[in-house]
Legacy VTK file of the C-alpha trace (Angstrom):
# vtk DataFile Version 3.0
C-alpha trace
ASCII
DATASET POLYDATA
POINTS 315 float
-12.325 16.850 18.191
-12.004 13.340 16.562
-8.432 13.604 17.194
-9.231 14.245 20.447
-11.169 10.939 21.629
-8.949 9.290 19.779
-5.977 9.647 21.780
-8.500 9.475 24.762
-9.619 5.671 23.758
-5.884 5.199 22.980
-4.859 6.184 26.894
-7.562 4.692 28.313
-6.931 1.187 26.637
-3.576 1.142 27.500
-3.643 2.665 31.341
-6.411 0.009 31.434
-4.042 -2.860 30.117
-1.258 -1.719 32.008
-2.766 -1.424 35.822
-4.518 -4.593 34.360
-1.242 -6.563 34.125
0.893 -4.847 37.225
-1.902 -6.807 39.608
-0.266 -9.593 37.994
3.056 -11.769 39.007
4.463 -11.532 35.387
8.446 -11.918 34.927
10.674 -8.902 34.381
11.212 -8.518 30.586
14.721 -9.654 29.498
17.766 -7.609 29.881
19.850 -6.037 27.327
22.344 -8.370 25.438
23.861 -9.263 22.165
20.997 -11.497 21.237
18.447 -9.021 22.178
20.009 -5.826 19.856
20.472 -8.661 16.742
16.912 -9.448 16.870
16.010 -5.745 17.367
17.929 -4.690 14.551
16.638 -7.726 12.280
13.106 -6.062 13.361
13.981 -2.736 12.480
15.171 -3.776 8.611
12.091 -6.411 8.375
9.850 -3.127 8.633
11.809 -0.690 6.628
12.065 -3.890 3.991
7.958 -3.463 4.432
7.898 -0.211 3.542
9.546 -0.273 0.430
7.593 -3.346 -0.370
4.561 -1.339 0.193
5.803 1.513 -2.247
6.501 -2.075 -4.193
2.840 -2.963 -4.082
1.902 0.761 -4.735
3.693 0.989 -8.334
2.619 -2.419 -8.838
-1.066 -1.147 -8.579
-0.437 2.056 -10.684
1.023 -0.460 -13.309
-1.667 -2.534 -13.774
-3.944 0.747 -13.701
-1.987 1.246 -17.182
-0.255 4.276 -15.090
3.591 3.321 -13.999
5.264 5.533 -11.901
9.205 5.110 -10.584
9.533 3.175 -7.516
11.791 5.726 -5.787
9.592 8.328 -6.668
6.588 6.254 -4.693
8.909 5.297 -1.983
9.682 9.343 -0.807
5.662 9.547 -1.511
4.943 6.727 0.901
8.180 7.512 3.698
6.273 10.629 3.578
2.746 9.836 4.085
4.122 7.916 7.109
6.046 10.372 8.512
2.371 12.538 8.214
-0.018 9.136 9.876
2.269 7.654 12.430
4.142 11.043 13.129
2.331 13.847 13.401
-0.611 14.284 15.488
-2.898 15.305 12.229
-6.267 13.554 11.566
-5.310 13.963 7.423
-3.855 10.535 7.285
-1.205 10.045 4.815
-3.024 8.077 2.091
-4.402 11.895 1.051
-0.432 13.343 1.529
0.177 10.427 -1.412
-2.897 11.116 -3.460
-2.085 14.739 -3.460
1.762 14.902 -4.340
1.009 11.646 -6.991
-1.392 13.450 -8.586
0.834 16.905 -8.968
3.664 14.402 -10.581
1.297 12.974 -13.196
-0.992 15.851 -13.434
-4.528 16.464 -12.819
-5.655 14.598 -15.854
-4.952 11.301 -13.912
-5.581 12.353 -10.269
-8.576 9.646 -10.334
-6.383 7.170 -11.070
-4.128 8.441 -8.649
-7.268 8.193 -5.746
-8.085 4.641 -7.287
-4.023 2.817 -6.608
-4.285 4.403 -3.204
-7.450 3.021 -2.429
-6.923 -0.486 -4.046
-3.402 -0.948 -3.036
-4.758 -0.876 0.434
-7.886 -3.516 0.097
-5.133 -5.976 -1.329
-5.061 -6.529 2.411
-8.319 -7.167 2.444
-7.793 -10.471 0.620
-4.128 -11.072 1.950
-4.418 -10.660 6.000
-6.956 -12.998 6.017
-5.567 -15.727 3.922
-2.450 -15.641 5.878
-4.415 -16.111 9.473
-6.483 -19.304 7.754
-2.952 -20.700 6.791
-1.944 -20.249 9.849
-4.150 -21.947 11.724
-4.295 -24.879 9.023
-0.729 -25.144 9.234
-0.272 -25.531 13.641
-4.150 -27.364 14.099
-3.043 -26.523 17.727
-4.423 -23.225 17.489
-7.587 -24.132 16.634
-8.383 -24.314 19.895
-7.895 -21.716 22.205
-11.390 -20.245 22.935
-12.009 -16.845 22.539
-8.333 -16.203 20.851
-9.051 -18.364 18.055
-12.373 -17.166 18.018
-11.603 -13.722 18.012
-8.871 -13.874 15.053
-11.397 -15.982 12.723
-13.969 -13.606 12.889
-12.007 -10.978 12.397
-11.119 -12.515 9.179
-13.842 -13.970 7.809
-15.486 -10.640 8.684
-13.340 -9.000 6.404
-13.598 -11.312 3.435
-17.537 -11.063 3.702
-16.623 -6.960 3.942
-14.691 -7.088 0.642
-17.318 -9.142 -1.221
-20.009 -6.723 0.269
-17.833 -4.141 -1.562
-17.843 -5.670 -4.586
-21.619 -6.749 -5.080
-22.329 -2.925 -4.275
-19.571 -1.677 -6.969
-20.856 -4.399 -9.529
-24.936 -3.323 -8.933
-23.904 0.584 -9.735
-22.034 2.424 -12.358
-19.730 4.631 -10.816
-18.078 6.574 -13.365
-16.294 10.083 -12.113
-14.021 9.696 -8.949
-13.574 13.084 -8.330
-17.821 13.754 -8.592
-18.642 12.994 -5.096
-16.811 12.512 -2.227
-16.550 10.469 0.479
-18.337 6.975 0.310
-19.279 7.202 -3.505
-15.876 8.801 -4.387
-14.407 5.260 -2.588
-16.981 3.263 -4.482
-15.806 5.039 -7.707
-12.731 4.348 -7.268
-12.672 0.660 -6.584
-14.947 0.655 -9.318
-12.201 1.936 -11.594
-9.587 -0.396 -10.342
-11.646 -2.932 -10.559
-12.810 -2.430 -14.292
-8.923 -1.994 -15.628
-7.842 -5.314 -13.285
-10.099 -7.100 -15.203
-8.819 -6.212 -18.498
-5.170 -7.421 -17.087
-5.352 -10.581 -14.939
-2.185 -11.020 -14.661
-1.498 -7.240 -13.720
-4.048 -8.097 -10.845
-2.414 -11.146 -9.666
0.904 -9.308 -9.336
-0.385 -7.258 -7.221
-1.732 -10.081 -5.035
1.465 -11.393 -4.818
3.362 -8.216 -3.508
0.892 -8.058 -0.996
1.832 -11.398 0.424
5.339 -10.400 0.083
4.878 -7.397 2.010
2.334 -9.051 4.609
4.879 -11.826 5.472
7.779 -9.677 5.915
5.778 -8.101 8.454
5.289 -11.319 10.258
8.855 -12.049 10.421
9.278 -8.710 12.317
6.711 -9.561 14.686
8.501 -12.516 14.995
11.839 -10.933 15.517
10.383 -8.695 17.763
9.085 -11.389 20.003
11.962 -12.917 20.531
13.810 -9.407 21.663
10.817 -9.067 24.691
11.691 -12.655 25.284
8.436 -14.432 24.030
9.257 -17.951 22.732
6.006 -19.677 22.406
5.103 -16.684 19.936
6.567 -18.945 17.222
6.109 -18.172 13.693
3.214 -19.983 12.884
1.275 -19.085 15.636
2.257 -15.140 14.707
0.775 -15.927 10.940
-2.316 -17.171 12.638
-3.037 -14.310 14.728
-0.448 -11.372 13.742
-2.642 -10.424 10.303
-6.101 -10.274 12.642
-4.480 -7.314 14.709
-3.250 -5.727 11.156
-6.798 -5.987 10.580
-7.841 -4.399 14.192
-5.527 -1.939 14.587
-6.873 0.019 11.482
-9.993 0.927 12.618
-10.280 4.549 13.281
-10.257 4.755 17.122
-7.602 5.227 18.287
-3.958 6.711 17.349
-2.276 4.478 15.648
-3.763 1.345 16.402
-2.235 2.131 20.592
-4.688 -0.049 23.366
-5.940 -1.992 20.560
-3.249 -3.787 19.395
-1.841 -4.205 22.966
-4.878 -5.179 23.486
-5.015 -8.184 20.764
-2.201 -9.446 21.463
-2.943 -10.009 25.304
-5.731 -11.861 24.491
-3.613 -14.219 21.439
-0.806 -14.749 23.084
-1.911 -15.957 26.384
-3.657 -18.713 25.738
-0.120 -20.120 24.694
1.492 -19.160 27.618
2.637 -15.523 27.264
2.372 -13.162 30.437
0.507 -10.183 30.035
2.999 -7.869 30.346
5.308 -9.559 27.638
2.207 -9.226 24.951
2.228 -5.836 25.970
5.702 -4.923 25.797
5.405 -7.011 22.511
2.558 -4.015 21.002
4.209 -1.503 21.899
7.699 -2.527 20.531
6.006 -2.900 17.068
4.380 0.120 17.853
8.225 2.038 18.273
9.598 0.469 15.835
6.822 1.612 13.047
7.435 5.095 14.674
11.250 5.082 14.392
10.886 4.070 10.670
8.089 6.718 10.120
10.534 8.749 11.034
12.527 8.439 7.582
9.867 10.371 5.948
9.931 13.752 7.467
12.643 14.963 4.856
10.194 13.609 1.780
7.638 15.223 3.757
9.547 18.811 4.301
10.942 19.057 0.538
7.292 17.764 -0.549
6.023 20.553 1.048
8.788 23.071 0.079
8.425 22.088 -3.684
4.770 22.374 -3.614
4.971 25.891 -1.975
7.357 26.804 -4.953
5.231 25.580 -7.555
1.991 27.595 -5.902
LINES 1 316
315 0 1 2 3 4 5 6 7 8 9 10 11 12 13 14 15 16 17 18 19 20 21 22 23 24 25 26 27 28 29 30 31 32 33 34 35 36 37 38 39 40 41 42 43 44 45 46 47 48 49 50 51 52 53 54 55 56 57 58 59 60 61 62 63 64 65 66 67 68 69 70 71 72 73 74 75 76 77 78 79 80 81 82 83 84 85 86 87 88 89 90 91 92 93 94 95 96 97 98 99 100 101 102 103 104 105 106 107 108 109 110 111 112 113 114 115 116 117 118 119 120 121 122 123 124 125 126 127 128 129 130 131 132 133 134 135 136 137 138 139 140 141 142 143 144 145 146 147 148 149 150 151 152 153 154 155 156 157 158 159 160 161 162 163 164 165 166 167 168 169 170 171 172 173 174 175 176 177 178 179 180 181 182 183 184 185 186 187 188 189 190 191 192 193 194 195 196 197 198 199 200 201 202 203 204 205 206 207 208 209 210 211 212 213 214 215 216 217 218 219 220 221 222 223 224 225 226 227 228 229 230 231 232 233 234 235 236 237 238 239 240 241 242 243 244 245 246 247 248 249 250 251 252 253 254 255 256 257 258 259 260 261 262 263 264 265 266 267 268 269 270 271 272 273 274 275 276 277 278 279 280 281 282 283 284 285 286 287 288 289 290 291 292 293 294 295 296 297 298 299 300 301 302 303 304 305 306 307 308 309 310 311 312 313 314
């Protein structure tokens, strides 16, 4: 059922976006040339480079957790767990496919610490996304003022920083001991609680994780970048991209619809026009990101099949 009205927000978003934008007199998108496949295909690597640093960020996480893991190991993990979020129409997600198959590689013993690098290595972008968007508008001042764009991307932001301290006031007032004793909310607040007590004990662990983060964050940007210049969008420079790029990461998350579809599209409609972009190019711009996540996602249905093949074996 969830599944459900989520792909019925995602179609309504975008037929509403789309019927939206036709009453407009946008240009065609550009044709297909030599310029367009290079920055395509610098795209396409930027976010397959992502990936791997996210599987990066991952071990980085289970390091300082005083539990390292191979990287290639955590890169058919995380290909796979894609394959299962972006790929298949399941409501699982594949942050449980990773918990469960890291957990049957270091045993049982350690599956909370397994639940607690899954769960941390994903608020890292809690802290990252919006640092990069305040950088981004400190570095082009021009953005500052675009009305409801700037507006929009800010709060988004700032919401999330205020979220994350929230998060750790409520961890810091209560002991949570046992991740696997309760589930959902407490099990979360147990685990962050974990991270968070074994960070502390390594600062420098912690702030090598921080800095993957940004690695992987920016490389992202760069792809958005890339990809703007393949639906022909040149004011979407880079800077402006920093600013607002990491407040749709932020969006897109939220659990309603598939895959972020309608909102990012969405977003980036109301970022990019402001500067000058048409409609339909902001669009076309979404969606593009949208493919090219897919078409990487894509890597991960072999980890996902033998995954599944060697865990039938085992039962």
């Amino acid at each position: 059922m969830v599944l459900v009205a989520r792909l019925a927000v995602s179609g309504a978003m975008l037929w509403f976006l789309v019927v939206k934008i036709g009453k407009s007199r946008s240009p065609d998108l550009p044709q297909w040339n030599r310029h367009t496949a290079l920055y395509l295909g610098g795209a396409a690597a930027l976010t397959l480079l992502g990936i791997v640093l996210s599987a990066l960020r991952w071990q980085t996480v289970l390091t300082a957790l005083g539990q390292p893991s191979r990287l290639q190991r955590l890169l058919s993990h995380y290909l796979a767990g894609q394959f299962v979020a972006n790929v298949l129409p399941t409501t699982i997600g594949g942050d449980v496919l990773r918990v469960s198959r890291l957990s049957r590689d270091v045993g049982p013993e350690q599956s909370p610490t397994s639940f607690a690098s899954v769960v941390l290595e994903r608020l890292t972008g809690w802290v990252v996304l919006p640092v990069i968007t305040f950088v981004g508008f400190a570095v082009n001042p021009g953005l500052r003022h675009l009305g409801r764009a700037t507006q929009v991307a800010l709060a988004l932001s700032a919401g999330t920083l205020v979220m994350l301290v929230l998060l750790v006031v409520a961890v810091a007032s209560h002991r949570y001991r046992e991740v696997d004793a309760e589930r959902g909310w407490r099990r979360f607040l147990a685990a962050v609680s974990l991270g968070l007590e074994r960070l502390r004990r390594h600062p420098g662990r912690a702030a090598n994780v921080v800095a993957v983060g940004f690695l992987y964050q920016l490389c992202l940007v760069l792809a958005a970048v890339l990809a703007a210049r393949a639906v022909g969008i040149p004011d979407a420079g880079p800077t402006a991209l920093l600013a607002f790029f990491p407040a749709v990461a932020i969006a897109q998350v939220l659990p309603i619809s598939i895959s972020g579809l309608g909102v990012r599209e969405g977003l980036f409609v109301l970022f990019l026009q402001p500067l000058g972009v048409p409609g339909e190019q902001a669009i076309a711009l979404g969606l593009l990101l949208y493919l090219l996540n897919l078409l990487v996602s894509l890597l991960g249905a072999p980890s996902f099949a033998v995954g599944g093949r060697r865990r039938r074996a085992a039962a």
